[in-house]
C-alpha positions as CSV (number, residue, x, y, z in Angstrom):
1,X,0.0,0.0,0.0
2,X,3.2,2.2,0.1
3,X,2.4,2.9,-3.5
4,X,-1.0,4.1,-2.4
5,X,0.1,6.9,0.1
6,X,3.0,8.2,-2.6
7,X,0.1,9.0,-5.0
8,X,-1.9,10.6,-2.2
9,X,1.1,12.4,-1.4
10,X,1.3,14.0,-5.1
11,X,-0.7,17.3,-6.0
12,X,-1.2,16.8,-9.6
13,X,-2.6,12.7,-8.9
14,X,-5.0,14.2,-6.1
15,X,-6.0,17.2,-8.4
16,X,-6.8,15.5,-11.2
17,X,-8.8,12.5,-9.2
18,X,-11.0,16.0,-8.0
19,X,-11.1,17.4,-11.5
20,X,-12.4,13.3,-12.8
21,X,-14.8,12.6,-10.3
22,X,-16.1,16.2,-10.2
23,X,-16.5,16.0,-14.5
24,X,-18.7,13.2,-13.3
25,X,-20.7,14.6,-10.4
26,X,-21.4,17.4,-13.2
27,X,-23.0,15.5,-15.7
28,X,-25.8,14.5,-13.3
29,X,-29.0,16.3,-13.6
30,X,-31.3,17.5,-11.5
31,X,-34.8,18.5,-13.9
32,X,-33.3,21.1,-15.7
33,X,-29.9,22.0,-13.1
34,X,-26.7,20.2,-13.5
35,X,-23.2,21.0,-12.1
36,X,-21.5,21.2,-14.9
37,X,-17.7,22.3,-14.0
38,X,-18.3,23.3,-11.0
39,X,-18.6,19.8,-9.7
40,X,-15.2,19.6,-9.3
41,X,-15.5,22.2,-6.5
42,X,-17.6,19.8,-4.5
43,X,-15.8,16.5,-5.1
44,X,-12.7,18.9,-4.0
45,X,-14.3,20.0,-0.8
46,X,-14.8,16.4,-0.3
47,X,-11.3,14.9,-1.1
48,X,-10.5,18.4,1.6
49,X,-12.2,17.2,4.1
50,X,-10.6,13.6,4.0
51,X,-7.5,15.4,4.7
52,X,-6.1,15.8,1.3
53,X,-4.7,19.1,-0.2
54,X,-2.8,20.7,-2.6
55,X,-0.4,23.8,-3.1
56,X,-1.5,27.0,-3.4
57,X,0.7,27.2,-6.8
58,X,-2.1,25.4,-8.1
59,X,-4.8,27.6,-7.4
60,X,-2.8,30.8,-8.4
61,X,-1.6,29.5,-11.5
62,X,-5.1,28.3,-12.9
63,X,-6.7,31.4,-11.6
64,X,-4.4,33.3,-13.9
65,X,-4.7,31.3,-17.1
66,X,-8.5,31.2,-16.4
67,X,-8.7,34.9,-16.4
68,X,-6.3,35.5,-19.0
69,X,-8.2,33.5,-21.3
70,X,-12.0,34.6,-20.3
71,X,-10.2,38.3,-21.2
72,X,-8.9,37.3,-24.4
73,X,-12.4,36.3,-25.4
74,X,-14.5,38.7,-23.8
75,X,-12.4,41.9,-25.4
76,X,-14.7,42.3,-28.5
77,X,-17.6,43.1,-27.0
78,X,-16.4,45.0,-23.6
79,X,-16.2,48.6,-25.1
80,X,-19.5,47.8,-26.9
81,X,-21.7,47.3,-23.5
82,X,-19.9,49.6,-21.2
83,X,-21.3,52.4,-23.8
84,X,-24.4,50.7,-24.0
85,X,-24.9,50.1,-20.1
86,X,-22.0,52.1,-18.3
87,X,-23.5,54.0,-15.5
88,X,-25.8,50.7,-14.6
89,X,-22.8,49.2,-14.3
90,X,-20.9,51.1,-12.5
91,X,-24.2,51.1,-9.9
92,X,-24.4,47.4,-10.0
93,X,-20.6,47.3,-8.3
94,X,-21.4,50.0,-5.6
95,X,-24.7,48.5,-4.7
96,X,-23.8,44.3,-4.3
97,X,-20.5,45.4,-2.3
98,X,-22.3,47.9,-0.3
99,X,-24.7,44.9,0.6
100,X,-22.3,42.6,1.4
101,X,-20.6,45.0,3.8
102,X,-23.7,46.0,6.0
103,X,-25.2,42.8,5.9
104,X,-22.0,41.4,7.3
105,X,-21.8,44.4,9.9
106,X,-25.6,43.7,11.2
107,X,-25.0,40.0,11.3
108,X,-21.6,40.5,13.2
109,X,-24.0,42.9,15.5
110,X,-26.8,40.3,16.2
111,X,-24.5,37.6,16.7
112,X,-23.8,39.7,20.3
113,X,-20.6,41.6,18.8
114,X,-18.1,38.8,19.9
115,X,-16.4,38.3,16.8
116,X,-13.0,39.8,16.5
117,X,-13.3,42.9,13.5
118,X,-10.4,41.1,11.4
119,X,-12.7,38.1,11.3
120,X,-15.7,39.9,10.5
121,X,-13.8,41.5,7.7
122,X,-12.6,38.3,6.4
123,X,-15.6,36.6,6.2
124,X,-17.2,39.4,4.2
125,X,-14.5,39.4,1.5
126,X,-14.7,35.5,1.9
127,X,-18.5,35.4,1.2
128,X,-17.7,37.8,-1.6
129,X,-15.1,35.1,-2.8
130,X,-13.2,38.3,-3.4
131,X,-9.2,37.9,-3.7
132,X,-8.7,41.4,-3.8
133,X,-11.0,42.1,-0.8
134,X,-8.5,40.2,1.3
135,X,-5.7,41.6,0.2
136,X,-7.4,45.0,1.2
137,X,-8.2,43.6,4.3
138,X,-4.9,42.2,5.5
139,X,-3.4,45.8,4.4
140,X,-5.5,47.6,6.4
141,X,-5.5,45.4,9.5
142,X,-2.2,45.1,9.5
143,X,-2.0,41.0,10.0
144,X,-3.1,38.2,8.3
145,X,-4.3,35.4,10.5
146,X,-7.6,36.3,12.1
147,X,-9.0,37.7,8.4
148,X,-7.2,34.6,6.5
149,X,-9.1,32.6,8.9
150,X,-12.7,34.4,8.5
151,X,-11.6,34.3,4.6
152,X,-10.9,30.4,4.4
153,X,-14.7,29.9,6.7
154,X,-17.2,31.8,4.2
155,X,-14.7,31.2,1.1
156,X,-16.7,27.6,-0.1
157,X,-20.1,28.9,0.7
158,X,-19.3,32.3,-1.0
159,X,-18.5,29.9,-4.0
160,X,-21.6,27.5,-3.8
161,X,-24.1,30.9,-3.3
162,X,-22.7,32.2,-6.8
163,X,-22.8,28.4,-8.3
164,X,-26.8,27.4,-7.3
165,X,-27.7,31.2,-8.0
166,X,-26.5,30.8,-11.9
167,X,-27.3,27.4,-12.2
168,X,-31.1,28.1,-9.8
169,X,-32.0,31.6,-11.0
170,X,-33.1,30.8,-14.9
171,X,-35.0,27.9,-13.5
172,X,-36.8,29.7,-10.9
173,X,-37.7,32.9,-12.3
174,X,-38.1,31.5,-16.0
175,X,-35.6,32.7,-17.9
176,X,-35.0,31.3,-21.1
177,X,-30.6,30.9,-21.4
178,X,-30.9,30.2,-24.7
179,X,-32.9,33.2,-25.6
180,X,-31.3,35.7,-23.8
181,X,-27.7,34.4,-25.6
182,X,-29.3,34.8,-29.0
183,X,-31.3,38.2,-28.3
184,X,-27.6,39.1,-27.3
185,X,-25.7,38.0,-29.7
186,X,-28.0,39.7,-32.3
187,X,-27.4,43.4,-30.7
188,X,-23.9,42.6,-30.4
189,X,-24.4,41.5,-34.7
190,X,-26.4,44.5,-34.9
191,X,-24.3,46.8,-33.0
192,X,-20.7,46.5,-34.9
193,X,-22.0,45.8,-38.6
194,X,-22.0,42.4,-40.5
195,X,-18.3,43.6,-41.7
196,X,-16.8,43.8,-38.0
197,X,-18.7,40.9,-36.9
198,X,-17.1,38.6,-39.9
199,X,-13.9,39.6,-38.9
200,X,-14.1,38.9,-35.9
201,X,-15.1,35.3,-36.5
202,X,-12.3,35.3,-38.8
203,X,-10.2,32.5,-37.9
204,X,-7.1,33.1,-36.0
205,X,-4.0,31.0,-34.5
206,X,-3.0,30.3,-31.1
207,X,-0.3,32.5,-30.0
208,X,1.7,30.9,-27.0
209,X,3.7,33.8,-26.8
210,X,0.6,36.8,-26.8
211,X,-0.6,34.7,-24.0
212,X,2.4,34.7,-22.1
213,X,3.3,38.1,-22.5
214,X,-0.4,38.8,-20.8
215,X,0.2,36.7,-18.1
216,X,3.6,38.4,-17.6
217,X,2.5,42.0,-17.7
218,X,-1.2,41.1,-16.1
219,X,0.6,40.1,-13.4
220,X,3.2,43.6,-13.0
221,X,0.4,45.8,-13.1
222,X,-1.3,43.6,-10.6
223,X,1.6,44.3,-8.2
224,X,1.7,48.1,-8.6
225,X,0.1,49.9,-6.0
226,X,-1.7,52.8,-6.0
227,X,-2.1,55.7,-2.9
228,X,-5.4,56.2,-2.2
229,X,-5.9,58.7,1.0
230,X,-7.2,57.0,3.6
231,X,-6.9,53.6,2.4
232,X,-3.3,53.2,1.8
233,X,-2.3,51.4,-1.7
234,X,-4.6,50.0,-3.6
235,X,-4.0,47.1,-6.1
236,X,-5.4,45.0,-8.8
237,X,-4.0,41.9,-8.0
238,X,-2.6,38.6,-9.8
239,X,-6.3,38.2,-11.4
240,X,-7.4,42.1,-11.8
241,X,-4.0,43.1,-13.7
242,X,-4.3,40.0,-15.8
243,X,-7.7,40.4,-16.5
244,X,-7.2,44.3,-17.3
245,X,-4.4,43.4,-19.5
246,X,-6.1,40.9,-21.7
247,X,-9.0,43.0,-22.0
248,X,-6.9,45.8,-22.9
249,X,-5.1,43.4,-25.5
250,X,-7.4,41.9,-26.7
251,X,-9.7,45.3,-27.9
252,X,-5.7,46.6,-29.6
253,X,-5.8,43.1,-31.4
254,X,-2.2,43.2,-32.1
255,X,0.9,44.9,-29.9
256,X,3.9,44.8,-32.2
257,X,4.8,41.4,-33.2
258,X,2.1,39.8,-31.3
259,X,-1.2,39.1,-32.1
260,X,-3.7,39.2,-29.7
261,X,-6.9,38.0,-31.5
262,X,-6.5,34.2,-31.0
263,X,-8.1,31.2,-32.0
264,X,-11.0,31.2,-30.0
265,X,-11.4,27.0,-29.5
266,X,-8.0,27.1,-28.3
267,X,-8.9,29.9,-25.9
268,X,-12.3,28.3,-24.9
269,X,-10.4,24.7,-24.1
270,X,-7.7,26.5,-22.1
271,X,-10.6,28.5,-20.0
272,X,-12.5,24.9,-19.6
273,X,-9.5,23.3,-18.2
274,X,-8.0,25.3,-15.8
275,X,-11.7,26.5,-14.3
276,X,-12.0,22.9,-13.5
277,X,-8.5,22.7,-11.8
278,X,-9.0,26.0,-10.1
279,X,-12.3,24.9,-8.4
280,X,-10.5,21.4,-7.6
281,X,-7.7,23.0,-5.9
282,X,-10.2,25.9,-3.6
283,X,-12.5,22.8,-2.2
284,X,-8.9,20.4,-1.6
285,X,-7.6,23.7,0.4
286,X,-10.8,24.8,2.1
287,X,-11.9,21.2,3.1
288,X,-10.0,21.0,6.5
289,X,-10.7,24.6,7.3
290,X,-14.6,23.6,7.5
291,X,-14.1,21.5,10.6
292,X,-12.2,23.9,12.2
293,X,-14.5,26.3,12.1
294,X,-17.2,24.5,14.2
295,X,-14.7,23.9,17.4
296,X,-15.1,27.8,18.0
297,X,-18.4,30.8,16.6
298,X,-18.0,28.9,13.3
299,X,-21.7,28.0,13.1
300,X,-22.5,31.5,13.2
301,X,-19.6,32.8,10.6
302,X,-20.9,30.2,8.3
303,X,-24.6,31.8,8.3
304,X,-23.2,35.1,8.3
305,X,-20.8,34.3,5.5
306,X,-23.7,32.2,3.9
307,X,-26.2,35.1,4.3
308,X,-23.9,37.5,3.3
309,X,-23.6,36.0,-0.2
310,X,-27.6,35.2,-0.8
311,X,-28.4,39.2,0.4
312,X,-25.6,40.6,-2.4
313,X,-27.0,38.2,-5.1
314,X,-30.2,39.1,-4.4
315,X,-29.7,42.8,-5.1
316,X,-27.8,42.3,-7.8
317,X,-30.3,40.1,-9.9
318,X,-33.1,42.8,-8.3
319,X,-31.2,45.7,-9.9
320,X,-30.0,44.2,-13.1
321,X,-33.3,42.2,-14.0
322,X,-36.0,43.8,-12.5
323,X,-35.5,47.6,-12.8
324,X,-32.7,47.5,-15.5
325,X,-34.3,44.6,-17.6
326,X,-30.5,43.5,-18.7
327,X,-29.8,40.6,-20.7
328,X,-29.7,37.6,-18.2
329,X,-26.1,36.7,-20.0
330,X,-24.5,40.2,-19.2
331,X,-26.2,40.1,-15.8
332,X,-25.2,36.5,-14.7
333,X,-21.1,38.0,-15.4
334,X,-21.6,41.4,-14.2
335,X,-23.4,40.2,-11.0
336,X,-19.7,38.2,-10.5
337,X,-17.9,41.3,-11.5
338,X,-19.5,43.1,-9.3
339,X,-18.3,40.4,-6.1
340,X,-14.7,40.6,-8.2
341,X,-15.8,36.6,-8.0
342,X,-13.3,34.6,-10.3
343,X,-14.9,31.8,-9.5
344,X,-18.6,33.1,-9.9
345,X,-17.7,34.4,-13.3
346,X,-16.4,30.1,-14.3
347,X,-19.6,29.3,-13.0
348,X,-21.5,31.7,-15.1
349,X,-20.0,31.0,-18.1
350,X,-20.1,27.4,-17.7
351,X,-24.2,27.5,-17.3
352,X,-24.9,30.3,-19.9
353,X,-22.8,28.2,-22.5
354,X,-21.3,31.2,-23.6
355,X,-18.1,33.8,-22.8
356,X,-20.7,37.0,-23.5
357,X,-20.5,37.1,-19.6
358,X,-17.3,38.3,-19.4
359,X,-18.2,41.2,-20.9
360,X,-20.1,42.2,-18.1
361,X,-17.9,40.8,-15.5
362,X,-15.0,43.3,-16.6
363,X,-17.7,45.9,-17.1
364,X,-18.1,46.2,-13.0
365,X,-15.1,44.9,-11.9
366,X,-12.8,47.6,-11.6
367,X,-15.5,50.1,-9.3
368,X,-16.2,46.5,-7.2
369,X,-12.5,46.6,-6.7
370,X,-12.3,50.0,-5.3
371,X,-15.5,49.6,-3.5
372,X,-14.5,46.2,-1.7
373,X,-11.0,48.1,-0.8
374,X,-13.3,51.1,0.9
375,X,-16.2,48.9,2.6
376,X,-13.6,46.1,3.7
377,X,-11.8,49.1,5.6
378,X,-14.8,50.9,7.0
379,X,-16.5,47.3,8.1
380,X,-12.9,46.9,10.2
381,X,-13.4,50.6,11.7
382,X,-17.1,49.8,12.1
383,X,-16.8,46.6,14.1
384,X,-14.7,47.9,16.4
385,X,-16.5,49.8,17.6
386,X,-18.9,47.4,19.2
């Protein structure tokens, strides 16, 4: 059995055992709701919770070709909706962070005001499933552990809110998926002219190299950081800077030697496969963290973290569908966007069949980012004072 514990012992052998078995849990249907990819985030939680896990490398580096990818797609149609839809959403960002802050504050307040304020702030960004968020929030508290800790509890069931609520919502409420992706693909026809739009379907190679170079400077201008008074500096991230850059890339369609308007299977495969082993790798490192939590408050982080999530998904979809009437495709990416939810965005995509969301996703993004930075800070400063 020696053999046994040496494959256990090796990342890549337990990640892609999460990535087979969650393939499988995905095809299973439930009426009209499957899994799909995100399967693999359950069967990883699972695996988690036996006491396997993986590097972090793992995570980061998937996260980056994921969003690298999604970028290079989405980039024709990004400056078409922002003018289209701009202010909306720009409001969409402000409003589902705004949510997620207060509703975390009043939870925190009604579960007696116990919880330390780095926790508190972790489990909002957590809930969120927003990277940056935490970054913001271990900047401004000045330590890691307690928000890392808040983070890693709501993290999964940030995750699983954004997963049933794209995969739940079209069911519930009626909304035909297929519809909404032609209706939108029409204005999009409609919008840049039968020339543009043959051009862009114009087949193109795979550039290695383009997609390199947008990992490579993605991640730089994630690193730098800006000054913002009163909130020290501010940064994109690993998964903001890429995302920026490949957007940004993608619209130029060529930088010098390199083109940047790629084969789009080739694109669509590499998105397919390193969402799955993203997902994987966040349930094999959040399993063990779930029975931690219930040794100490962790029943009531989990609600609050739980909660937290519904309440910003809820306005969101309120906003974008019910006042604004927006295309359930750009919504179900822009909600994500406006969470700066990586893994909310996979989700999206995988159960609208279609990269369109993107568009939206990077359409609130950068305001959610600023906002999550803000309301991360004032929920610290907030909860200490109970």
């Amino acid at each position: 059995m020696a053999w046994a514990v040496s494959l256990l012992d090796n990342d890549i052998f337990v990640l892609s055992v999460a990535v087979l078995s969650g393939l499988a849990l995905g095809r299973l249907r439930w009426g009209r709701v499957s899994l799909g990819v995100s399967g693999t985030l359950f069967t990883g939680l699972a695996l988690g919770l036996w006491g396997l896990s993986v590097s972090r490398a793992f995570f980061s580096w998937n996260l980056v070709v994921f969003v690298v990818s999604v970028g290079l797609l989405a980039a024709e149609d990004v400056v078409l909706f922002l003018k289209q839809w701009g202010l909306r959403f720009v409001l969409l960002g402000v409003a589902v962070t705004a949510t997620g802050a207060l509703s975390t504050f009043l939870f925190a307040v009604l579960a007696g005001g116990g919880i330390h304020p780095h926790v508190v702030a972790g489990t909002y960004v957590g809930a969120l499933t927003s990277s940056p968020g935490l970054g913001a929030a271990v900047e401004a508290a000045g330590e890691a552990g307690l928000i890392t800790a808040g983070y890693t509890i709501a993290y999964p069931f940030g995750v699983l809110a954004v997963v049933l609520f794209v995969q739940l919502v079209p069911v519930i409420a009626g909304i035909d998926v297929a519809r909404e992706r032609a209706e939108l693909k029409r204005f999009i026809r409609d919008a840049k002219g039968d020339r543009n739009a043959s051009l862009a379907s114009t087949p193109t190679v795979f550039s290695l190299a383009s997609f390199a170079a947008c990992v490579v400077f993605g991640m730089l201008l994630g690193s730098v950081e800006l000054p913002v008074p009163g909130l020290g500096g501010v940064s994109l991230g690993s998964t903001g800077g890429a995302l920026v850059v490949s957007l940004l890339a993608g619209v130029a369609g060529r930088i010098g030697p390199l083109e940047m308007r790629m084969n789009r299977n080739v694109l669509s495969a590499l998105r397919v496969f390193s969402l799955a082993f993203f997902l994987a790798s966040v349930g094999l490192m959040s399993g063990p963290a779930v029975l931690e939590v219930f040794r100490c408050d962790g029943c009531a982080l989990l609600l609050i973290g739980a909660a937290t999530a519904v309440l910003s998904l809820a306005v969101g979809y309120l906003l974008g569908r019910k006042l604004w009437k927006l295309n359930w495709i750009l919504l179900a990416g822009a909600i994500c966007g406006a969470m700066t939810s990586t893994p909310g965005l996979g989700a999206a995509i995988d159960a609208t069949g279609t990269e369109d969301c993107a568009a939206g996703y990077g359409a609130t993004y950068p305001v959610a980012l600023f906002c999550m930075v803000l309301f991360t800070t004032l929920l610290i400063a907030g909860t200490r004072l109970l």
